[in-house]
PDB file of N, H, CA, C and O in Angstrom:
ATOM      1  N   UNK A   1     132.305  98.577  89.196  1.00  0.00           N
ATOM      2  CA  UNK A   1     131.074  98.608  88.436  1.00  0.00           C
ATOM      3  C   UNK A   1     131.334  97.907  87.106  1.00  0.00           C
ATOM      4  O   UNK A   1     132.411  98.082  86.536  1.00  0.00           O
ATOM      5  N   UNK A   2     130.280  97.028  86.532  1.00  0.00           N
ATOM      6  H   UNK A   2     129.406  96.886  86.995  1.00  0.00           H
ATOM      7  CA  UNK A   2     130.550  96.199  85.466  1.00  0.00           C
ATOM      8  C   UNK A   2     129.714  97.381  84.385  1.00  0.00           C
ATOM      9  O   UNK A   2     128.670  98.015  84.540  1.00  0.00           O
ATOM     10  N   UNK A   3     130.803  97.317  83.151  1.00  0.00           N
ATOM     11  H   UNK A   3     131.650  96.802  83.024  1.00  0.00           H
ATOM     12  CA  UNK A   3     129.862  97.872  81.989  1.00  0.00           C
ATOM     13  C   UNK A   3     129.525  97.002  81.047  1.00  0.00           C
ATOM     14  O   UNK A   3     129.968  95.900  80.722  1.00  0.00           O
ATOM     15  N   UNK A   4     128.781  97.590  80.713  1.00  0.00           N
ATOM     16  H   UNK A   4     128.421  98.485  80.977  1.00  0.00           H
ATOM     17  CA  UNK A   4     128.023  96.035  79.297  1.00  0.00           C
ATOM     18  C   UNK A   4     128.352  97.531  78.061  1.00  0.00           C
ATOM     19  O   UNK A   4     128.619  98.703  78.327  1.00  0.00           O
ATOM     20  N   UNK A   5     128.260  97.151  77.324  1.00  0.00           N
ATOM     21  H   UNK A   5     128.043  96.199  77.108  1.00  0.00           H
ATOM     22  CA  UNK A   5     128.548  97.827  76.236  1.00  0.00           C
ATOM     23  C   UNK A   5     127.210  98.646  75.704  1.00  0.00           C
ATOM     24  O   UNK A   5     126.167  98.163  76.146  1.00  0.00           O
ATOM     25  N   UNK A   6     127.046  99.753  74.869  1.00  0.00           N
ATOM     26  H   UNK A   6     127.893 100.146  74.509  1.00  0.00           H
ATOM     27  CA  UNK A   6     125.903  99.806  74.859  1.00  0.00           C
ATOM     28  C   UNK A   6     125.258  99.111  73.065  1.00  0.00           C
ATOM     29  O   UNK A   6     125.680  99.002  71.913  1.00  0.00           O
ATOM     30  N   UNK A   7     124.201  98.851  73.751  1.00  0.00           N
ATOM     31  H   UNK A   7     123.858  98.939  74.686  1.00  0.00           H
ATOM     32  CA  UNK A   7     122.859  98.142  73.074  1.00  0.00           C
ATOM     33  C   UNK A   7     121.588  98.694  72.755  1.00  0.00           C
ATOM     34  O   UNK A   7     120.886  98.383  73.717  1.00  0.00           O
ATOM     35  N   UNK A   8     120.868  99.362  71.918  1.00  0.00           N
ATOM     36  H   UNK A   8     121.438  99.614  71.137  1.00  0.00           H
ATOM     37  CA  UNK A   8     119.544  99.582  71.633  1.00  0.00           C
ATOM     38  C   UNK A   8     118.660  98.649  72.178  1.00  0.00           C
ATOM     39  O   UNK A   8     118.726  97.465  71.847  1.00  0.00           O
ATOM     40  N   UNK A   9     117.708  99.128  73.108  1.00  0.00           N
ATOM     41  H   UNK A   9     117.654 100.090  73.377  1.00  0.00           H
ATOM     42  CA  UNK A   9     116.792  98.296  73.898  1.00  0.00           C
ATOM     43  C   UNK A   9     117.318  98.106  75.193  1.00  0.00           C
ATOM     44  O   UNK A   9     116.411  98.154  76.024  1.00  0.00           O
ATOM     45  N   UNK A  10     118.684  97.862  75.805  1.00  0.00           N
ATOM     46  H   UNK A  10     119.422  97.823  75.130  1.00  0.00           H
ATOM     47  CA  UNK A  10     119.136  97.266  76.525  1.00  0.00           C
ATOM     48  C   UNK A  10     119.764  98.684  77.907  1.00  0.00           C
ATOM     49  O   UNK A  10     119.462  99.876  77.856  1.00  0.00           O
ATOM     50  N   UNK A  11     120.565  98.077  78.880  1.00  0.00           N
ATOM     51  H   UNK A  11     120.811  97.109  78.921  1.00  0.00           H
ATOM     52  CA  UNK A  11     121.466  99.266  79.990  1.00  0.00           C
ATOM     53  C   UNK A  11     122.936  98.688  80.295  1.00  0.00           C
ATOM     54  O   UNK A  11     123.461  97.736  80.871  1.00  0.00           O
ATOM     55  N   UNK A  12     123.151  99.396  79.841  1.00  0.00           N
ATOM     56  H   UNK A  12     122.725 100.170  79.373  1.00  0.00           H
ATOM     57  CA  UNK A  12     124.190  99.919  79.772  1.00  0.00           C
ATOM     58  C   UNK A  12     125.029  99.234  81.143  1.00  0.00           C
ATOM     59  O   UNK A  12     125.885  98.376  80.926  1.00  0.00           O
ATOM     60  N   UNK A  13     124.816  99.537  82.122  1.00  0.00           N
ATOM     61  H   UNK A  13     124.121 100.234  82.298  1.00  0.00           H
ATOM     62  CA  UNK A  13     125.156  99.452  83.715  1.00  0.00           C
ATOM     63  C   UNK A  13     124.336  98.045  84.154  1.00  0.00           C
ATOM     64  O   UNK A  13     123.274  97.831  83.570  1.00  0.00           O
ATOM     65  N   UNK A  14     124.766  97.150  85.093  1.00  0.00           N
ATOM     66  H   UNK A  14     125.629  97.324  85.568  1.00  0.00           H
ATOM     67  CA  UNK A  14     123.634  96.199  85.990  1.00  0.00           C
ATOM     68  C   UNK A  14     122.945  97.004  86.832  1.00  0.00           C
ATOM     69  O   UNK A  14     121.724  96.985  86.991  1.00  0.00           O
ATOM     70  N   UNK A  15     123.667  97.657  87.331  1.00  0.00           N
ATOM     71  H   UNK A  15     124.659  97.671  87.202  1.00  0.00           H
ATOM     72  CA  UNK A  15     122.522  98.623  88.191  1.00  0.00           C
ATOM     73  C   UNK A  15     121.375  99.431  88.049  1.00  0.00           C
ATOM     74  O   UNK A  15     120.350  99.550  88.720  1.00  0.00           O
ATOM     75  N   UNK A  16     121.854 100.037  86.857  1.00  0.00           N
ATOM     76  H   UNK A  16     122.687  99.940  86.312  1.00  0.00           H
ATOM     77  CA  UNK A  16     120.589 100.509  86.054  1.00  0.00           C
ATOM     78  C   UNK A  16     119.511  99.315  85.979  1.00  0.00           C
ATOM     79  O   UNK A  16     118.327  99.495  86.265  1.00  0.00           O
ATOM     80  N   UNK A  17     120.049  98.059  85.559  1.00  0.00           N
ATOM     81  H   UNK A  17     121.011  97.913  85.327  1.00  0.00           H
ATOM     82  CA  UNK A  17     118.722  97.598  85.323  1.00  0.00           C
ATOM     83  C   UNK A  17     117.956  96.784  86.635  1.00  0.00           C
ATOM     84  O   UNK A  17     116.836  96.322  86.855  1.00  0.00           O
ATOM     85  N   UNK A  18     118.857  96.864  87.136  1.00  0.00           N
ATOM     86  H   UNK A  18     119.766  97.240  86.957  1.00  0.00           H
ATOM     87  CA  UNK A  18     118.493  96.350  88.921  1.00  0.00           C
ATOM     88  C   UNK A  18     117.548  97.686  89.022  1.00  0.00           C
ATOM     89  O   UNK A  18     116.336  97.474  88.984  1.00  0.00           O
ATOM     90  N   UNK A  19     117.972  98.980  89.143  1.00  0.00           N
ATOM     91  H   UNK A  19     118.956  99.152  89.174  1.00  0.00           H
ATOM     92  CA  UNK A  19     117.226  99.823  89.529  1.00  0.00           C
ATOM     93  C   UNK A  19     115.491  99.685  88.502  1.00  0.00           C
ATOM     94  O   UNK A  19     114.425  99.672  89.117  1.00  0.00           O
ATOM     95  N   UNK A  20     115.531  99.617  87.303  1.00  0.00           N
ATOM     96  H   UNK A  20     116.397  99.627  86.803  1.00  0.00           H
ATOM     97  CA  UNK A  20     114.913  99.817  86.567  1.00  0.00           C
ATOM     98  C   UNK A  20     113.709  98.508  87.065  1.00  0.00           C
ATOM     99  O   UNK A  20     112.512  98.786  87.130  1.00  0.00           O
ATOM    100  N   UNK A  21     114.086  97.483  87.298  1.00  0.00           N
ATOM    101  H   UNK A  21     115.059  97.257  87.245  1.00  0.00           H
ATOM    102  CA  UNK A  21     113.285  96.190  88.038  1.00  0.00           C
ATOM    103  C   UNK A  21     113.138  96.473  89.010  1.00  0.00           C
ATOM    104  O   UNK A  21     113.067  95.371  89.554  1.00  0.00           O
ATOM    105  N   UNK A  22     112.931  97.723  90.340  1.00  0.00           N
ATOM    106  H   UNK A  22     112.989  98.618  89.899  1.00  0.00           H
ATOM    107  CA  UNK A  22     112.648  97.548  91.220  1.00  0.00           C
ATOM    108  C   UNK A  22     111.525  98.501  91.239  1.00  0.00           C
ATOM    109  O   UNK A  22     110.634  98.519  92.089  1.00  0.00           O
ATOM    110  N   UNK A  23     111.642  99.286  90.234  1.00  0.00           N
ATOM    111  H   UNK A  23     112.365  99.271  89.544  1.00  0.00           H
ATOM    112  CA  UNK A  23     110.175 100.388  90.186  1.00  0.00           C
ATOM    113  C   UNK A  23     109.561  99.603  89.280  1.00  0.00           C
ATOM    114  O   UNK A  23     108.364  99.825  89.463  1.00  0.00           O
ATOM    115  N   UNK A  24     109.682  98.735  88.322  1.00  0.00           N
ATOM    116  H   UNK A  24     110.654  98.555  88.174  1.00  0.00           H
ATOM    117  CA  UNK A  24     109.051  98.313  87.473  1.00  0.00           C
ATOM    118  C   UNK A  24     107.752  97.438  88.198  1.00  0.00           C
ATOM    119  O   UNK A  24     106.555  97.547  87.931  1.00  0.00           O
ATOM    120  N   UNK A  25     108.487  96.424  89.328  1.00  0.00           N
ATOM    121  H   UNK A  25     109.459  96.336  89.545  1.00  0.00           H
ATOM    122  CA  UNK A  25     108.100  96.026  90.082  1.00  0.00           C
ATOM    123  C   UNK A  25     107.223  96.488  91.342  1.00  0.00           C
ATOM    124  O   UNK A  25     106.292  95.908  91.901  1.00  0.00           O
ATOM    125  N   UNK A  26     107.896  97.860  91.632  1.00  0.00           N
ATOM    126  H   UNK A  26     108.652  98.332  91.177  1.00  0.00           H
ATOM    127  CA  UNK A  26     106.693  98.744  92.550  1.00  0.00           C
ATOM    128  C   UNK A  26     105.360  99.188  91.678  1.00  0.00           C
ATOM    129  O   UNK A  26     104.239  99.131  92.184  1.00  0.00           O
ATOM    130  N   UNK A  27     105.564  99.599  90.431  1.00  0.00           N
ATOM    131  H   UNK A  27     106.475  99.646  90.020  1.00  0.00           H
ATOM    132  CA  UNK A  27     104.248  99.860  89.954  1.00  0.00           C
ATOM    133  C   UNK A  27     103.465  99.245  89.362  1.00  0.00           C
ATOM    134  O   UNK A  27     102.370  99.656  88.978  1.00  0.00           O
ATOM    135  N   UNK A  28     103.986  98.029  89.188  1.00  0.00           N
ATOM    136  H   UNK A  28     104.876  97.695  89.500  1.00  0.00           H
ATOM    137  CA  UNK A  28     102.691  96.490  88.401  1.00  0.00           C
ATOM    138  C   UNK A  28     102.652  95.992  90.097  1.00  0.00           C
ATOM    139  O   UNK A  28     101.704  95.290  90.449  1.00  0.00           O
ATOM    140  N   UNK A  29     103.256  96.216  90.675  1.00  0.00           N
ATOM    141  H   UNK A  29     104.026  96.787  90.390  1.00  0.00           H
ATOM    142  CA  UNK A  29     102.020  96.297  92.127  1.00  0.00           C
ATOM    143  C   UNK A  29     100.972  96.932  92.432  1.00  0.00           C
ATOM    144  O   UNK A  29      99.868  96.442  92.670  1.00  0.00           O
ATOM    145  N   UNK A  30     101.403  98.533  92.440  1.00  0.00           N
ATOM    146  H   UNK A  30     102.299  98.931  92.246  1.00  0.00           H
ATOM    147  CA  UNK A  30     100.350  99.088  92.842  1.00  0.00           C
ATOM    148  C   UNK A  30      99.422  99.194  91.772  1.00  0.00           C
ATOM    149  O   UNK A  30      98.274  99.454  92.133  1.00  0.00           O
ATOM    150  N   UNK A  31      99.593  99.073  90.654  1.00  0.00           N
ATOM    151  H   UNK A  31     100.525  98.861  90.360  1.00  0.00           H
ATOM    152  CA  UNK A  31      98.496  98.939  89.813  1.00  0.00           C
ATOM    153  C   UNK A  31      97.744  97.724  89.884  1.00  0.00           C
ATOM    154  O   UNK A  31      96.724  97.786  89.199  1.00  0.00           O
ATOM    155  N   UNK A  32      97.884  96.798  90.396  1.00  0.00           N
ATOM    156  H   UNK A  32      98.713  96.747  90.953  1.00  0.00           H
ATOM    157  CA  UNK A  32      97.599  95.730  90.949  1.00  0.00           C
ATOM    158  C   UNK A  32      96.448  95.874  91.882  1.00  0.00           C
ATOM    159  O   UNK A  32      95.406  95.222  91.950  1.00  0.00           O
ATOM    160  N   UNK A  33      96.908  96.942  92.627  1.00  0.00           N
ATOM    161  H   UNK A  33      97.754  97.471  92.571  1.00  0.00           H
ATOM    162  CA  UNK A  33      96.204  97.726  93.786  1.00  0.00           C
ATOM    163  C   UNK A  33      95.459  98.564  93.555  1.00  0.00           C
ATOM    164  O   UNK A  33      95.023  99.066  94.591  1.00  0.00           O
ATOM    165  N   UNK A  34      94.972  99.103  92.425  1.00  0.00           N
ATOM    166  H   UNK A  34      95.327  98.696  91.583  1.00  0.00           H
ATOM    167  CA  UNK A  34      94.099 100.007  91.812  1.00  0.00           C
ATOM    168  C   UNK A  34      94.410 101.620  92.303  1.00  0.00           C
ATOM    169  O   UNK A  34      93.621 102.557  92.420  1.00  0.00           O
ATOM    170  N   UNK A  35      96.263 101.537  92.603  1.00  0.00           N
ATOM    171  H   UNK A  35      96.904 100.775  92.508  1.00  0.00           H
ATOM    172  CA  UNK A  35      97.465 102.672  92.543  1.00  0.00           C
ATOM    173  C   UNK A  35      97.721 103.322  90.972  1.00  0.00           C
ATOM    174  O   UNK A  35      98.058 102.527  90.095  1.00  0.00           O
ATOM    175  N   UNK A  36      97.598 104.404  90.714  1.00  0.00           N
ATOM    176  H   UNK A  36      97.324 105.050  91.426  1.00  0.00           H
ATOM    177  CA  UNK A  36      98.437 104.743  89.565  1.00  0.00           C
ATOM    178  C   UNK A  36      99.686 104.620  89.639  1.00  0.00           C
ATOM    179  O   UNK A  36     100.243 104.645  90.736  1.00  0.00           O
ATOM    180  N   UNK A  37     100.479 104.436  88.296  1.00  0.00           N
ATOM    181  H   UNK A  37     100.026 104.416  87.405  1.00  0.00           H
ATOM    182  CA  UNK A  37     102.138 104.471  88.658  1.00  0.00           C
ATOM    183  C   UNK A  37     102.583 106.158  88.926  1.00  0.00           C
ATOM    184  O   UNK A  37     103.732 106.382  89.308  1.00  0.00           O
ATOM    185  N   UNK A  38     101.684 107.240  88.721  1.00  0.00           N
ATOM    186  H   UNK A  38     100.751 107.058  88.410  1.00  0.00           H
ATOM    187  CA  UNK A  38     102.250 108.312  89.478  1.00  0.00           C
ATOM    188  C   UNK A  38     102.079 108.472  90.711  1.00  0.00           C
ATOM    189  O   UNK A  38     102.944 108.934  91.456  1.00  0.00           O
ATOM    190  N   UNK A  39     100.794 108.062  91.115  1.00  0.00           N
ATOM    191  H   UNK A  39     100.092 107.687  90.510  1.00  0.00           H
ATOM    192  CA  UNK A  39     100.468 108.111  92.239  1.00  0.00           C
ATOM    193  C   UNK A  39     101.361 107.131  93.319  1.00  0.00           C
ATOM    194  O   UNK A  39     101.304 107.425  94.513  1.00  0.00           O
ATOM    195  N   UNK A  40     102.192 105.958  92.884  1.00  0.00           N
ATOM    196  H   UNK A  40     102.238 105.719  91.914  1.00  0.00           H
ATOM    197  CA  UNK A  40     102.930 105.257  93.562  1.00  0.00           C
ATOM    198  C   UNK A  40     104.392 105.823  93.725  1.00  0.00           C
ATOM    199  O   UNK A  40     105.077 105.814  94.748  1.00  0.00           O
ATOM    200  N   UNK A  41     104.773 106.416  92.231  1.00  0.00           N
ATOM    201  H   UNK A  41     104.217 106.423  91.400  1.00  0.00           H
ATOM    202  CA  UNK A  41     105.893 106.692  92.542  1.00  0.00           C
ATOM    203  C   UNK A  41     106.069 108.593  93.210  1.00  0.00           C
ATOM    204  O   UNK A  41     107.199 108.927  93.564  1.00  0.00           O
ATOM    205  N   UNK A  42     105.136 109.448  93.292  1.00  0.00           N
ATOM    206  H   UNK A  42     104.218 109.177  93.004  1.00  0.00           H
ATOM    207  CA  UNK A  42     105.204 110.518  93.832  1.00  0.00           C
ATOM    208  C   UNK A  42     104.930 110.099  95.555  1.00  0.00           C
ATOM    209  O   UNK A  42     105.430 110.857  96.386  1.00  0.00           O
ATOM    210  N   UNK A  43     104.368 109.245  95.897  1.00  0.00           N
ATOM    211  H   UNK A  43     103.962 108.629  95.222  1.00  0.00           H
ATOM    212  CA  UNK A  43     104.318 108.602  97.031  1.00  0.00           C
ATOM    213  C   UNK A  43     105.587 108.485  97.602  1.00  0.00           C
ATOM    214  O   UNK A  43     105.965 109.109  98.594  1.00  0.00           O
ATOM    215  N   UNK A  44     106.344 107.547  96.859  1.00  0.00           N
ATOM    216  H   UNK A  44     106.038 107.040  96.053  1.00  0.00           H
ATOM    217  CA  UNK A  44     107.591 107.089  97.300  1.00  0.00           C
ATOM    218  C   UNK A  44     108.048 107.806  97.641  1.00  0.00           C
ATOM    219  O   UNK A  44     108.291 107.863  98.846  1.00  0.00           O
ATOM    220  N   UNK A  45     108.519 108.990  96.588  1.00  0.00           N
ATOM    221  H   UNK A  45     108.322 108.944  95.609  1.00  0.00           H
ATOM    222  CA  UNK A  45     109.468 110.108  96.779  1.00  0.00           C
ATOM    223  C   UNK A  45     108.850 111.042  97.858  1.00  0.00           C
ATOM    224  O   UNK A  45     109.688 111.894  98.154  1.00  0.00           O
ATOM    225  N   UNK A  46     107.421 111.231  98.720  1.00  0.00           N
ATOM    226  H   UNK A  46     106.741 110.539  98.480  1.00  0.00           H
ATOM    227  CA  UNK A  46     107.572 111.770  99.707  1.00  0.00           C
ATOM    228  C   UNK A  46     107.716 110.999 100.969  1.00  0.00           C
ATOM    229  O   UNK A  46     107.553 111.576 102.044  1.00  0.00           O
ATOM    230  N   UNK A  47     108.041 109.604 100.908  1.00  0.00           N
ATOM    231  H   UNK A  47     108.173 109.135 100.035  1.00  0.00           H
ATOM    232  CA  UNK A  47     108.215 108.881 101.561  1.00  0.00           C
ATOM    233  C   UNK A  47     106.595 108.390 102.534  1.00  0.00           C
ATOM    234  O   UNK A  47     106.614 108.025 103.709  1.00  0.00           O
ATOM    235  N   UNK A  48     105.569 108.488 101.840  1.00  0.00           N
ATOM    236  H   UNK A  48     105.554 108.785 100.885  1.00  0.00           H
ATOM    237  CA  UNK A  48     103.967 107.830 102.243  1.00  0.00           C
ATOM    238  C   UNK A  48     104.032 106.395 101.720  1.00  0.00           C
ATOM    239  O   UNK A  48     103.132 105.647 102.105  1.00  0.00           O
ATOM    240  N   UNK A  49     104.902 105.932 100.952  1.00  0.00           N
ATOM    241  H   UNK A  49     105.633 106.539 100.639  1.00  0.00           H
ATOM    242  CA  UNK A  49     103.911 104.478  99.837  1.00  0.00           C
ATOM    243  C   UNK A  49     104.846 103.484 100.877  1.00  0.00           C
ATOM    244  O   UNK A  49     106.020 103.246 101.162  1.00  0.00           O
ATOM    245  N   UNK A  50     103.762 103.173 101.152  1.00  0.00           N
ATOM    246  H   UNK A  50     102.808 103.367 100.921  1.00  0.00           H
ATOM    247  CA  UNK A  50     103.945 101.640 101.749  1.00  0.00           C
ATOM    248  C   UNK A  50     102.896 100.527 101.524  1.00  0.00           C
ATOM    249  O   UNK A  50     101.769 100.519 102.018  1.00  0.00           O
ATOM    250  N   UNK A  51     103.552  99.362 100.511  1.00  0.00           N
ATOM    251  H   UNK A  51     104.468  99.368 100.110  1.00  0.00           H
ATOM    252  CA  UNK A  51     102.642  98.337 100.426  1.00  0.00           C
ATOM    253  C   UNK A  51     102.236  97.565 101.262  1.00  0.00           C
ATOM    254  O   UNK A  51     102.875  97.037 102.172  1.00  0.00           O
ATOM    255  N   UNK A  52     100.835  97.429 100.922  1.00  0.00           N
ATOM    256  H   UNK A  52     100.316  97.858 100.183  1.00  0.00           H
ATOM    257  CA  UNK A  52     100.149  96.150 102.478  1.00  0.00           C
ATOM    258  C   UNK A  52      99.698  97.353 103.434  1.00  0.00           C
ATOM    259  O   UNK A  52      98.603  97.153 103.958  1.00  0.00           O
ATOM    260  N   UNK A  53     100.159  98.248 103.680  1.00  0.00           N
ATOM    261  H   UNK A  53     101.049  98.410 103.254  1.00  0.00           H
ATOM    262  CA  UNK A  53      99.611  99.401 104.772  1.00  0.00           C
ATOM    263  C   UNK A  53      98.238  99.376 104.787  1.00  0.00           C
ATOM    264  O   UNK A  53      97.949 100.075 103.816  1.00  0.00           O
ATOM    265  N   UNK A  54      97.027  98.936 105.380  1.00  0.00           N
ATOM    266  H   UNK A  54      97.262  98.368 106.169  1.00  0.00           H
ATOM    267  CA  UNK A  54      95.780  99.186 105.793  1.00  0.00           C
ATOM    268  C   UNK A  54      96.075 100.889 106.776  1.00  0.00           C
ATOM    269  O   UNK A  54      95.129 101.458 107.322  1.00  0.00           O
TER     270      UNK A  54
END
C-alpha cells in the first residue's frame, strides 16, 4: 500500500481516494437520475441499486 503523507484537503491512502471516486461517481449519477445520494447509496448497501435497470 502506497502512503502519501498527510495533507489538509487531500487522502492520505490511493485507495481511499479510488474509493472516494467511485461513490462520488455513483451519486452525480443518480442524481442525474432524479436519485437522491441517500437514496442511492442505502440502495447499494442493500444490494437493490442498479444503474440503467428499467
Amino acid at each position: 500500500m502506497r502512503y502519501f503523507p498527510k495533507v489538509i484537503g487531500t487522502f492520505r491512502y490511493e485507495q481511499g481516494a479510488k474509493d472516494f471516486l467511485t461513490l462520488k461517481a455513483l451519486t452525480s449519477t443518480a442524481a442525474k437520475m432524479g436519485i437522491t445520494a441517500f437514496d442511492a447509496l442505502f440502495s447499494l448497501f442493500l444490494g437493490q441499486f442498479a444503474l440503467g435497470a428499467e
